[in-house]
C-alpha positions as CSV (number, residue, x, y, z in Angstrom):
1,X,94.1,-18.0,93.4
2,X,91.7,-20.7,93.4
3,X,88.9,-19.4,91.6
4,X,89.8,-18.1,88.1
5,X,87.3,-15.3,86.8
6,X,85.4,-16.1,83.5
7,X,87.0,-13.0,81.7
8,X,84.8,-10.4,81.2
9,X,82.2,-11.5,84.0
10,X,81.0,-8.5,86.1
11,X,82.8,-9.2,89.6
12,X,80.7,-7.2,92.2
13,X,80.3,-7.1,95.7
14,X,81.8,-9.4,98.5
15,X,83.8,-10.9,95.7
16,X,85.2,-8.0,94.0
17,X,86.3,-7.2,97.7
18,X,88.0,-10.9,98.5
19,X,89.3,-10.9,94.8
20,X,90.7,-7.0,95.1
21,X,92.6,-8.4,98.5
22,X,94.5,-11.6,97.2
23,X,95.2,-9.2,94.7
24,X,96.5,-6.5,96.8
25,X,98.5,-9.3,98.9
26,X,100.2,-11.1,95.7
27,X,101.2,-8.0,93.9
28,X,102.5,-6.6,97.4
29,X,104.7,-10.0,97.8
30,X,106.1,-9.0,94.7
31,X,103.5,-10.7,91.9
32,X,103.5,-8.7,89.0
33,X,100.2,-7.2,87.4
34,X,100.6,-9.5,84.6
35,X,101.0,-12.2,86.5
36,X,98.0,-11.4,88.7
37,X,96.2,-10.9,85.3
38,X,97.2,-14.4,83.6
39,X,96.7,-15.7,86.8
40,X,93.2,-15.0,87.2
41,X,92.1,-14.6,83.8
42,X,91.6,-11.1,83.6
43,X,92.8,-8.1,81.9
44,X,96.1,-6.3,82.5
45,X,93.8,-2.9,82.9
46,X,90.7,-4.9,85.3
47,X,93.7,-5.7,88.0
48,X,95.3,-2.2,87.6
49,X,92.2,-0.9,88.2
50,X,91.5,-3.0,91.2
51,X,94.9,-2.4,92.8
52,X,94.4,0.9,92.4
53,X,91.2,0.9,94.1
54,X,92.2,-0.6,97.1
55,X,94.5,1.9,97.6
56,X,98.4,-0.1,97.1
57,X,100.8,2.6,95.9
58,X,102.1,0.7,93.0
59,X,105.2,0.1,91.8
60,X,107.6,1.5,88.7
61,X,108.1,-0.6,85.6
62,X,111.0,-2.9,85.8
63,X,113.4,-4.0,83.4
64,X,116.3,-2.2,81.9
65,X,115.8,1.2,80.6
66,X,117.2,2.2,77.5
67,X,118.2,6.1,78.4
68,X,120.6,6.9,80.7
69,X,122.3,3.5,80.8
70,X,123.2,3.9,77.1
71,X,124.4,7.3,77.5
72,X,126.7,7.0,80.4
73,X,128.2,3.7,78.8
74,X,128.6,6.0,75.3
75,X,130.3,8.6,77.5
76,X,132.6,6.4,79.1
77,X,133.9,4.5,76.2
């Protein structure tokens, strides 16, 4: 993104629409939402909530979960 946000500026409008579709298009490349957030200067929760809005089914958390993994490797061993 060219343009990084002054963080906590009210984005309305046209540009909440352009900013809501790079967003939409990075995170659906594979950009994470912190990413897009450190990217554009904005909060974790503002891109969350602008992903949300424009509809992109969003994905699980990543990473290793600590659950099942652990268990079945107790079981086994």
């Amino acid at each position: 993104m060219a343009e990084t946000l002054k963080k906590g500026s009210r984005v309305t409008g046209p540009a909440r629409e352009k900013l809501a579709t790079e967003l939409k298009k990075k995170y659906d490349s594979g950009a994470s939402i912190r990413a897009l957030a450190e990217e554009t200067g904005r909060s974790y929760g503002f891109v969350h909530r602008m992903l949300s809005e424009s509809g992109v089914s969003l994905r699980g958390r990543g990473g290793a979960t600590r659950g099942k993994a652990k268990a079945t490797a107790a079981a086994t061993s």
